[in-house]
N, C-alpha and C positions, 0 to 999 in steps of 0.2 A: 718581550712584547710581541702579538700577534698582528701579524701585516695583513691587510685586508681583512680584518676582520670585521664582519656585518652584524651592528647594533640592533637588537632586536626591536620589531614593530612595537611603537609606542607615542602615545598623544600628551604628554604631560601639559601644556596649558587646557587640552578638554579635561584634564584630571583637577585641575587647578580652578579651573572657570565653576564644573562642576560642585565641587565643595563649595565654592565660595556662594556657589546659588542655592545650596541647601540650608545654609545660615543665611541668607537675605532673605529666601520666599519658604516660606512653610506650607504654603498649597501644591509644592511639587516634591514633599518630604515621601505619602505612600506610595505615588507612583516610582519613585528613583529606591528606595529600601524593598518595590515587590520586583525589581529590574536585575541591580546589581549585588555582587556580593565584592567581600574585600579583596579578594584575589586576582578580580578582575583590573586592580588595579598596578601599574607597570611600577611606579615609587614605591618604596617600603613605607615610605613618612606617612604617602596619604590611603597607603593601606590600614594604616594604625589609626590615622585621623577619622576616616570612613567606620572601621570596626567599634569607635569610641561612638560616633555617631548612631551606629544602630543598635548599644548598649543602651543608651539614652532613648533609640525610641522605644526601643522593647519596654522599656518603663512608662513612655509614654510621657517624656520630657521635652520641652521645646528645648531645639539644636541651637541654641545660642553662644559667644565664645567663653560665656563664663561658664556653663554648662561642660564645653567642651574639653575645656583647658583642666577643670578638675576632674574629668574624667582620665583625662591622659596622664594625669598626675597621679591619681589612687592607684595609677599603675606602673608609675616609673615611666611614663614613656613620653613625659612631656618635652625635655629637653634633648631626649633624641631626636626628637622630630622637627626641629629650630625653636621652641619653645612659645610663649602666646605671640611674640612679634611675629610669628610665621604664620598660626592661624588667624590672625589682624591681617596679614596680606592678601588673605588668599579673597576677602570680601573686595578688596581694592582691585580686583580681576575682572570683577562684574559689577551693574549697577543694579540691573536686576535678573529672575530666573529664567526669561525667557526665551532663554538657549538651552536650557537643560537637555533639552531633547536629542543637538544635535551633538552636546558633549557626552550625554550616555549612547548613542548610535557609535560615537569614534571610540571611546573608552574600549565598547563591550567587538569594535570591530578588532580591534590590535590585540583584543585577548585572543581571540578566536586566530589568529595568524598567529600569535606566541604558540598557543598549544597545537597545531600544527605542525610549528617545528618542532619543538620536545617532541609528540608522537612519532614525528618521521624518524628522528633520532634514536626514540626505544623502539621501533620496530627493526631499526639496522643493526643496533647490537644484539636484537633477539634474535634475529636472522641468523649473525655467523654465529651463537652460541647451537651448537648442536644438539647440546643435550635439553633444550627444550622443543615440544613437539611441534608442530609446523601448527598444527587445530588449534591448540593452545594461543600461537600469535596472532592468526588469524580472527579467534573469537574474544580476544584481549583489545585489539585495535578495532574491530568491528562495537564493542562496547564501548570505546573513546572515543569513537568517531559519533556514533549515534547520543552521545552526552555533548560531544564541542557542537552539534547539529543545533540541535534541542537547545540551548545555551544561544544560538543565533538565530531559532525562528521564532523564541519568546519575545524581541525585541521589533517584530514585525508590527508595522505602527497602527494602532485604528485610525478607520477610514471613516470621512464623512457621512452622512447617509444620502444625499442628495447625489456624489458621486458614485456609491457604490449603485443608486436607483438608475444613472442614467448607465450603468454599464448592464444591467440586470434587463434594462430596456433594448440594449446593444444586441443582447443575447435573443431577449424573444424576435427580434427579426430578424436573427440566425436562423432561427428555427421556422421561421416562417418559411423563409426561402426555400429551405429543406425539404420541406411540407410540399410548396408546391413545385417543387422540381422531383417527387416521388423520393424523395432520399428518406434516409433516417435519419431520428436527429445525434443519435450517439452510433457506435459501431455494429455492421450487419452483425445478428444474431446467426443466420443461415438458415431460420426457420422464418417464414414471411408473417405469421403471426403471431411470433414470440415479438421479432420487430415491434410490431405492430402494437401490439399490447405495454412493452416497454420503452418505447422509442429506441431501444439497441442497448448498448452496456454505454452505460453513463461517465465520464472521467470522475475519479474522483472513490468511484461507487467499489465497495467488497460484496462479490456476490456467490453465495453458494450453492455449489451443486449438489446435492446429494442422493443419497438410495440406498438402500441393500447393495448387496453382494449381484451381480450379474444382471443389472440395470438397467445398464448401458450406458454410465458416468463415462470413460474417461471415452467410449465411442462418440459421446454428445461432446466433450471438452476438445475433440480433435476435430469434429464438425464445425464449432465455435470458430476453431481457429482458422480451419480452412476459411471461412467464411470472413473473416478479419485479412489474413493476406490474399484474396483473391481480390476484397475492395483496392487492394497496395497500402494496407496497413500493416505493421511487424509485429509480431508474437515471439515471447517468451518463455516457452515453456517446459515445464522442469516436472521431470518424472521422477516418482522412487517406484510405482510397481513394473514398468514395464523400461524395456531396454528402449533405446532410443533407436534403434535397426526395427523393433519390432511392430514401434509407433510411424516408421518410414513405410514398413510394410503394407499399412492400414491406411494413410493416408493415401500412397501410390494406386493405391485398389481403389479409395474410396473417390478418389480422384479420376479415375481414368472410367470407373464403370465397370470393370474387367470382373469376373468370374472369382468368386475370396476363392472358393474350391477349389478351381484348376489352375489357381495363383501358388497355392500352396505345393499343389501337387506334383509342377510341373508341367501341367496339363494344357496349356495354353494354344492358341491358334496361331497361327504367324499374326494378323490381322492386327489380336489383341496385344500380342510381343511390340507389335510395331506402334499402338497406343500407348504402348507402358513406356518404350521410348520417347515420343511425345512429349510424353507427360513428363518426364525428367526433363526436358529441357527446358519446360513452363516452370517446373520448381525451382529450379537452378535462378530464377530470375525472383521469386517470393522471398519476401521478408518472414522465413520464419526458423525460430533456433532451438533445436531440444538439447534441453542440459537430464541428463538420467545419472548424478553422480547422487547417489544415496546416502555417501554419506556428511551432504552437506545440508547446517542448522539454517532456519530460519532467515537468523540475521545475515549468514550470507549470499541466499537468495536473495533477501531485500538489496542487498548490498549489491549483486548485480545489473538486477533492474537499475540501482539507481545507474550503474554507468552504460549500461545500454540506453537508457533515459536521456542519459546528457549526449549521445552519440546520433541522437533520432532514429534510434533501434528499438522503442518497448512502446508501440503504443497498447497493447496488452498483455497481460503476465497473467498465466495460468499454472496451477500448483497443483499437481494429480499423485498422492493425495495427505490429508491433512492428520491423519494418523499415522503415516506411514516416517513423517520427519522428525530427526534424531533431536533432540533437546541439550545440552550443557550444563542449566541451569536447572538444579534440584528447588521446585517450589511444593514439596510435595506429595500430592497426588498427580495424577497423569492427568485430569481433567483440569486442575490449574494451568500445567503446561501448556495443554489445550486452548485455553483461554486465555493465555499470556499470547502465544503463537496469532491466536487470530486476532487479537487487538493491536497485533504489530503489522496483518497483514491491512488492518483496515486505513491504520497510520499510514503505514506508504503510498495503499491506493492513492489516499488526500495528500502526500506532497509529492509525490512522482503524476500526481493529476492525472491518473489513466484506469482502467479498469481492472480489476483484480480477480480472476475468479478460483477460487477455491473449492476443490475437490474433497465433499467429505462423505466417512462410512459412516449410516446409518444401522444406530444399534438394533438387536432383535426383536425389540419392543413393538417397532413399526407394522411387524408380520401376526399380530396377534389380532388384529380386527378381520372378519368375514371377506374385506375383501384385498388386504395387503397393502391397506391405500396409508404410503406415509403421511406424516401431519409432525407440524411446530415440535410438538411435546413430546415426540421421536428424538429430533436434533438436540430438544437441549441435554440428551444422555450424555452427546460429543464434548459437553464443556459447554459452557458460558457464550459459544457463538453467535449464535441469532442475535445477540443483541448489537452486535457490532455490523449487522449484512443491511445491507440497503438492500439485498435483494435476495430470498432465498427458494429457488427452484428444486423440485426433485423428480430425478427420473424414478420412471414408474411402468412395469411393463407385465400386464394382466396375462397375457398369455405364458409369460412364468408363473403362474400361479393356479393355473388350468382354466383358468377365468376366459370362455367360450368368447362374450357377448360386450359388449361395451357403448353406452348412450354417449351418443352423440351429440342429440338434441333431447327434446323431453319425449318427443312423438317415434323417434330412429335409433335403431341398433344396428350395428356392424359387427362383423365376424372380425375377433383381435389379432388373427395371424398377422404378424410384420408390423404392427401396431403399436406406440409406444406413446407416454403422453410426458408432455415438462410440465410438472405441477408447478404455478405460481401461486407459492405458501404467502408470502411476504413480499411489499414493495412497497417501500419507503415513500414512496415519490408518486406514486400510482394503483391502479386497479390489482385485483389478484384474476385467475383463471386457470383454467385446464387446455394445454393445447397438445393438440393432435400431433403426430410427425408416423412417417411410415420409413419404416428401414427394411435392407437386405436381412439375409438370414445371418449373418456373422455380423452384423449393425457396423457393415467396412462402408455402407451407405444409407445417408438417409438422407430426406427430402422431406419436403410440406404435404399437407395430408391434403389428399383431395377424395370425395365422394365418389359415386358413379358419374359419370356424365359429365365430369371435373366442375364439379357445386362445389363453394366453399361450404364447411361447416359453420355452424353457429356455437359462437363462445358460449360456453356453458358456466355460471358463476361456480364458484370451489366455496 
């Protein structure tokens, strides 16, 4: 016999109470059959007695013990399980169902702690066996973890509606406040009328970025972020095209003001040397992380945020970009892939409660109209994504395209040199438009567009 040994999590009078209130009340029969399954339960007796039960309803039987009792019998299993005096006691547990609720809460908690430990288990013996590959365990328990997940956030309870109104009320005088104290209501954008136009990147919200090839996506997605930890917000961000030395490179420049050219070149003044110094020690002190390992899936990205998430390190997770991440899983075509990818990234946004943005390539389709301007019907070449984006933006940059001139308003044209615009294709929640942004010539900087004279422009409808 084993000394100290630790009896696994388990509620057997919620297991007991529970059956016995689904033969007392038959009004709590589809809620508890669309909740649990048999596994979920820690006895073998009333795993069989449960399993006999949902045989019965799948017919569409009322769960009575005469019902029950012949059902365990057609199968041998009645007197395994202590026979009908057993299912007769288990009514004498309860008087009536209306506890069910809190016996399936305890049932479905002790599962979710049982399979935990099995998991930590198979991962330890996958560990020392060598000759399975490290990717292998990693995207094996990344899949078990995201099913025992899923298995405990089905269980999350509906809410009043009186309650849920006065918290929805809670929220609009968050926002008021916000409003009149000049803030946003969700995180700076770094463009003051992207802000403006979306109240900032929303929790919760999957938002895409996208463009062609030489756009200035991931120039805008390290402006984003700048813009996120200068408020003292943390970012997340995970590169597969560029190194992460070379996205340090781009922020330092784009940060300090300094010369991309004589950055590069070695060209520098003492002045702006002694900026770039500066500037590292302000970095040193921001919340922001780049991960550029390429060859890591989806689900382990998700799987980081989440524990930067519980460490109050993710208030944004940026993914540069959505073509470029390796898959596992054969569904396919690459455009299902695609579209598995981004409903997983929309999922997380909504339980990690933070903003998600998503870097995606825009097929060659978009370049075929006179004047190179992407649209909707572009993105959905990527896969099936737009329909999961609360928000989808594209860069857009005329002067790659020799495109001279660009309206502003209906009556004004500006010269496109340095010129770039974020098209709001999509917003869930809000208005669409075209806004302005002016960048360096290496897009290591940009800023808010201002006229001659520093006029704001006027938003122009898309």
């Amino acid at each position: 016999m084993i000394e100290n040994a630790k009896i696994p999590p388990q509620h057997i009078d919620s297991e007991e109470g529970l059956l016995g209130s689904l033969i007392k009340d038959p009004s709590i029969v589809d809620v508890v059959m669309g909740t649990l399954q048999s596994e979920f339960f820690y006895k073998e007796a009333h795993q069989r007695i449960f399993q006999a039960m949902r045989e019965l309803y799948n017919k569409h039987l009322i769960l009575d013990m005469i019902a029950i009792n012949d059902q365990l019998r057609k199968t041998d299993q009645l007197e395994g399980i202590g026979g009908a005096v057993y299912i007769a006691s288990l009514t004498s547990k309860v008087s009536t169902g209306f506890n069910y609720g809190y016996y399936t809460l305890s049932i479905i908690d002790s599962y979710v702690r049982r399979s935990y430990i099995e998991l930590s288990g198979k991962i330890s013996d996958a560990s020392f066996n060598e000759s399975i590959d490290v990717a292998d365990i990693i995207t094996a328990t990344n899949n078990r973890l995201t099913e025992i997940q899923e298995i405990f956030s089905g269980i999350k309870k509906a809410r009043q509606i009186g309650e849920l109104a006065n918290d929805a009320l809670h929220d609009y005088f968050e926002r008021k406040r916000l409003r009149e104290e000049g803030l946003p209501i969700g995180l700076p954008t770094g463009l003051k009328d992207l802000t403006k136009l979306t109240g900032g990147w929303q929790n919760g919200d999957s938002i895409i970025l996208a463009g062609r090839t030489s756009m200035g996506k991931t120039a805008l997605a390290l402006h984003f972020a700048a813009a996120s930890f200068n408020a003292g917000k943390t970012v997340q961000f995970f590169s597969y095209e560029m190194t992460a030395l070379k996205l340090a490179d781009r922020i330092l420049v784009g940060q300090s003001k300094v010369s991309s050219e004589a950055y590069r070149y070695g060209n520098l003044t003492t002045e702006d040397e002694q900026l770039l110094e500066d500037e590292i020690d302000a970095l040193r002190k921001v919340g922001c992380y780049i991960d550029d390992n390429s060859s890591q899936n989806i689900d382990q990205i998700i799987a980081k945020m989440r524990v930067a998430k519980s460490k109050g390190l993710c208030d944004l997770g940026i993914i540069d970009y959505l073509g470029l991440i390796p898959t596992h899983e054969r569904r396919g075509t690459r455009e299902l892939e695609v579209a598995a990818m981004s409903a997983k990234v929309k999922q997380a946004a909504k339980e990690l409660d933070i903003p998600i943005i998503l870097v995606v390539q825009v097929g060659r389709s978009a370049e075929q109209s006179s004047d190179k301007r992407p649209k909707l019907s572009d993105l959905r070449e990527s896969g099936a994504i737009e329909q999961d984006a609360d928000l989808v933006i594209f860069a857009y940059r005329p002067e790659y395209y020799g495109i001279e001139h660009i309206d502003i308003t209906f009556k004004e044209t500006i010269n496109s040199e340095g010129i770039g615009i974020a098209i709001v294709a999509k917003q869930r929640n809000g208005p669409i438009g075209n806004i302005l942004f002016q960048h360096s010539h290496g897009m290591n900087v940009i800023k808010d567009f201002k006229t001659e004279g520093e006029v704001d422009f006027e938003l122009k409808p898309f």
